[in-house]
C-alpha positions in Angstrom: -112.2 23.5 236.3 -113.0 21.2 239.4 -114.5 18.0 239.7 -116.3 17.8 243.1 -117.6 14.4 244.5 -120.4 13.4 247.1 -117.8 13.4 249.4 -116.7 17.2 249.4 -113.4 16.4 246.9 -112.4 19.0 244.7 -109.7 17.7 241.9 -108.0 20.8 240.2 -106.2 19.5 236.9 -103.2 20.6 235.7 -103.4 24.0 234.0 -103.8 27.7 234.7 -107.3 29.1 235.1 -108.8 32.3 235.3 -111.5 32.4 237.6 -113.8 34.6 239.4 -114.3 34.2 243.1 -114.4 30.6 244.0 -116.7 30.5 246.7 -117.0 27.3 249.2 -119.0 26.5 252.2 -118.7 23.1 253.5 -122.3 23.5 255.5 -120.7 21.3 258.2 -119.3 18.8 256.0 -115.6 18.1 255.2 -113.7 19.7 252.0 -110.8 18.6 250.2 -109.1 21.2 247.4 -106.8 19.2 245.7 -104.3 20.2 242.6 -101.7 18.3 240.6 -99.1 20.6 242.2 -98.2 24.1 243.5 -96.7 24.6 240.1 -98.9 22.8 237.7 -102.3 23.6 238.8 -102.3 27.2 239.1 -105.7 29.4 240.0 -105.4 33.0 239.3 -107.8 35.8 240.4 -109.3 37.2 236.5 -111.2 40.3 238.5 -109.1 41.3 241.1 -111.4 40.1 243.6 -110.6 37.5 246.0 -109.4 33.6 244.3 -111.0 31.3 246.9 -113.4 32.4 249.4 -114.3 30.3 252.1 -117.9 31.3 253.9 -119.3 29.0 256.8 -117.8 26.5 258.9 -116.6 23.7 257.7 -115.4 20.8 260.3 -112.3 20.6 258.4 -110.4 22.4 255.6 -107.8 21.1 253.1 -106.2 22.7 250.7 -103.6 21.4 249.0 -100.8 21.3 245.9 -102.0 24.4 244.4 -100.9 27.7 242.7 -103.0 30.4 244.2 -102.9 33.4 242.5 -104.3 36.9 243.3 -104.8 40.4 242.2 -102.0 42.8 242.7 -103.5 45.8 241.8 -107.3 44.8 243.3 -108.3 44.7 246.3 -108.6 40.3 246.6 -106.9 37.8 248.4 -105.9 34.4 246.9 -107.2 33.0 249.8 -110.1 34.6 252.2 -112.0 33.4 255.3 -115.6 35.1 256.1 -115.3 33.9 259.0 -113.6 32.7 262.2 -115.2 29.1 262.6 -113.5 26.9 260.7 -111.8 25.8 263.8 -108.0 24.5 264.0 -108.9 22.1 260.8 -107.9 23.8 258.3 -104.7 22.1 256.7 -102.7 24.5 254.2 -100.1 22.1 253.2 -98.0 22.5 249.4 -98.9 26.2 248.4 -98.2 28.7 245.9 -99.5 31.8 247.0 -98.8 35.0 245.3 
């Protein structure tokens, strides 16, 4: 559904998409999760399991103009950190998050 470039940007089109865990790990690089808008690009959790997963540190975070939607009867999360070292650059800005 994404585009991603050399430069950790990840364009989310307009549309609704089933997916199954999403998993990104910056390895020390910056990422950028970008959608058309928290009403027109819309990512919803087809397992139950958890819609984007973020493992690793990453020196800074964005996510951004999205629909995030996860399971209500599993046990996921639309979004999920592994871990505790992405530091205070993660930027959460334009969300849908059911």
């Amino acid at each position: 559904a994404g585009i991603a470039s050399n430069n950790g940007f990840i364009d989310i089109p307009a549309g609704t998409y089933l997916v199954d865990t999403l998993v990104v790990s910056g390895e020390d690089k910056p990422v950028v999760i970008r959608g058309a808008g928290k009403h027109s690009s819309i990512l919803k959790s087809r397992t139950g399991d958890h819609v984007l997963r973020f493992t690793g540190g990453t020196p800074k975070l964005v996510v951004e103009h999205l629909g995030i939607t996860g399971s209500h009867a599993g046990t996921g999360h639309g979004l999920f950190f592994d871990t505790n070292d992405h530091g205070a650059n993660v930027i959460l800005q334009y969300l849908s998050i059911q």
